[in-house]
C-alpha positions as CSV (number, residue, x, y, z in Angstrom):
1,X,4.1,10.1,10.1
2,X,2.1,13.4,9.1
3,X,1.9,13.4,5.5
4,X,-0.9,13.2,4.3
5,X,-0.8,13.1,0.5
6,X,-3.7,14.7,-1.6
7,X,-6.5,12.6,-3.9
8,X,-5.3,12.4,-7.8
9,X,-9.4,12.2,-8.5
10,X,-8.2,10.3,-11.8
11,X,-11.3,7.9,-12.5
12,X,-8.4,5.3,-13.0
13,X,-7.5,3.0,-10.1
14,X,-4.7,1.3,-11.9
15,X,-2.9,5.5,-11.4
16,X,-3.6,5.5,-8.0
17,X,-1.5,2.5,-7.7
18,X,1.3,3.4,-9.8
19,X,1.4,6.8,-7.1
20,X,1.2,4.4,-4.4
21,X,4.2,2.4,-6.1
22,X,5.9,5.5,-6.7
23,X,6.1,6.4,-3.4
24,X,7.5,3.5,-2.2
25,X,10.3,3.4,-5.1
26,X,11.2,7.0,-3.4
27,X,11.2,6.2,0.2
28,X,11.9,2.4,0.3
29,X,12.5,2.2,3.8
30,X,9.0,3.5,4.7
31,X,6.4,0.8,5.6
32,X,3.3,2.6,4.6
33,X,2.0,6.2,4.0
34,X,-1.4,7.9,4.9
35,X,-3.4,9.3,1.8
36,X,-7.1,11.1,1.1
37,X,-9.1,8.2,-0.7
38,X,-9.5,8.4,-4.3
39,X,-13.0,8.9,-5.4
40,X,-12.7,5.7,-7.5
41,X,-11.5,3.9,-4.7
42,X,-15.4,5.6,-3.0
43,X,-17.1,4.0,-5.8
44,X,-15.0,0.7,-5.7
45,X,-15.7,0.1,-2.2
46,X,-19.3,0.9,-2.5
47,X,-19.4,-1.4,-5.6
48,X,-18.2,-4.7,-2.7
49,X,-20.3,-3.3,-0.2
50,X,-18.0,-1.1,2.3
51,X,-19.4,1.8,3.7
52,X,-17.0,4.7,2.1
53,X,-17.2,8.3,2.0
54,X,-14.6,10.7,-0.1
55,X,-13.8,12.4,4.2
56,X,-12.0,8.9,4.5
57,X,-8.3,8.4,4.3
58,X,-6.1,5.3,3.2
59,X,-3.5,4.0,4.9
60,X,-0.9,2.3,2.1
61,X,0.8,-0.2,3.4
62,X,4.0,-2.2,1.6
63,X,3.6,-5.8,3.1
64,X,7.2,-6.7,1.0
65,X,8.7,-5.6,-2.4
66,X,6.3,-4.7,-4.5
67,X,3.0,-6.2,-2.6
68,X,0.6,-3.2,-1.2
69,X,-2.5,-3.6,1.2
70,X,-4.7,-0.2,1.6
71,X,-7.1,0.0,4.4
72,X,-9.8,2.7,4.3
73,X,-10.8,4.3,7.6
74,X,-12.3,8.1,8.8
75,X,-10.1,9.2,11.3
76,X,-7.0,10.9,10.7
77,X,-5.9,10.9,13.7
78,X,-6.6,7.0,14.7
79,X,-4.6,5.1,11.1
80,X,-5.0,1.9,10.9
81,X,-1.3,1.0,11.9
82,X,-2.1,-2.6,14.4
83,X,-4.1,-3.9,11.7
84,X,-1.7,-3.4,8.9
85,X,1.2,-5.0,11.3
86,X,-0.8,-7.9,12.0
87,X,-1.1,-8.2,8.4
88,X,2.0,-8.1,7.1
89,X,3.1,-10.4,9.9
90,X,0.9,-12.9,8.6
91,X,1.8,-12.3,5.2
92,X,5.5,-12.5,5.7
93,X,4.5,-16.4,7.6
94,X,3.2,-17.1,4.1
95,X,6.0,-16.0,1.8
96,X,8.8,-18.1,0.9
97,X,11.7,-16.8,2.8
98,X,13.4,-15.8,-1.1
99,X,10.7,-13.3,-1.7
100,X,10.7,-11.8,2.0
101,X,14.4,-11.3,1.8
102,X,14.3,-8.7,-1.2
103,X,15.4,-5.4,0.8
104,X,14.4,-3.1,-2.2
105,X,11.7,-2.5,-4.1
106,X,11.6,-4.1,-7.7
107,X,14.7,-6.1,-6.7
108,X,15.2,-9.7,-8.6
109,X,17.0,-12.2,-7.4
110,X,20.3,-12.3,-9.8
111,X,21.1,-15.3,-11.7
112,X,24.4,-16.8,-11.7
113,X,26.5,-16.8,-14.9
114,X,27.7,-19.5,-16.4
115,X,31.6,-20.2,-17.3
């Protein structure tokens, strides 16, 4: 994949996570997408500790309907793709097979009418 989608600079994570939401709503079929990092998501990871610069990118990652991982790393050109399979492997082990099985994003399960 070669997008590589621009920083919002927002100051508000909860914005860059509706884009990253967005994104999947559009192009459900995708897995994950490659981003610049946010300069609030910078200051977040310095704020736990990580050792972040604003050259880093984020690889977004839908581990099932709805549930997003993002993994910060430098190189464009090496995404973290292994470690995001791994993880969602091991997150789709933990799920109840009735949450894994929703194909679309924002999908409920349907409840049957009564007669």
């Amino acid at each position: 994949m070669s997008e590589t989608f621009r920083s919002l600079d927002t100051g508000n994570i909860q914005i860059v996570k509706d884009r990253d939401a967005s994104y999947f709503r559009i192009y459900p079929k995708r897995e994950y997408y490659i981003r610049k990092i946010d300069p609030i998501e910078v200051e977040e990871g310095l704020t736990i500790g990580q050792n972040v610069n604003s050259d880093a990118f984020v690889l977004v990652g839908q581990m099932a309907p709805g549930v997003r991982t993002r993994l910060i790393f430098a190189d464009r050109d090496n995404p973290p793709i292994a470690e995001f399979t791994i993880q969602k492997s091991q997150f789709a082990d933990l799920m109840p097979n009735s949450f894994n099985s929703r194909k679309q994003h924002g999908v409920k399960k349907k409840k049957k009418k009564k007669k």
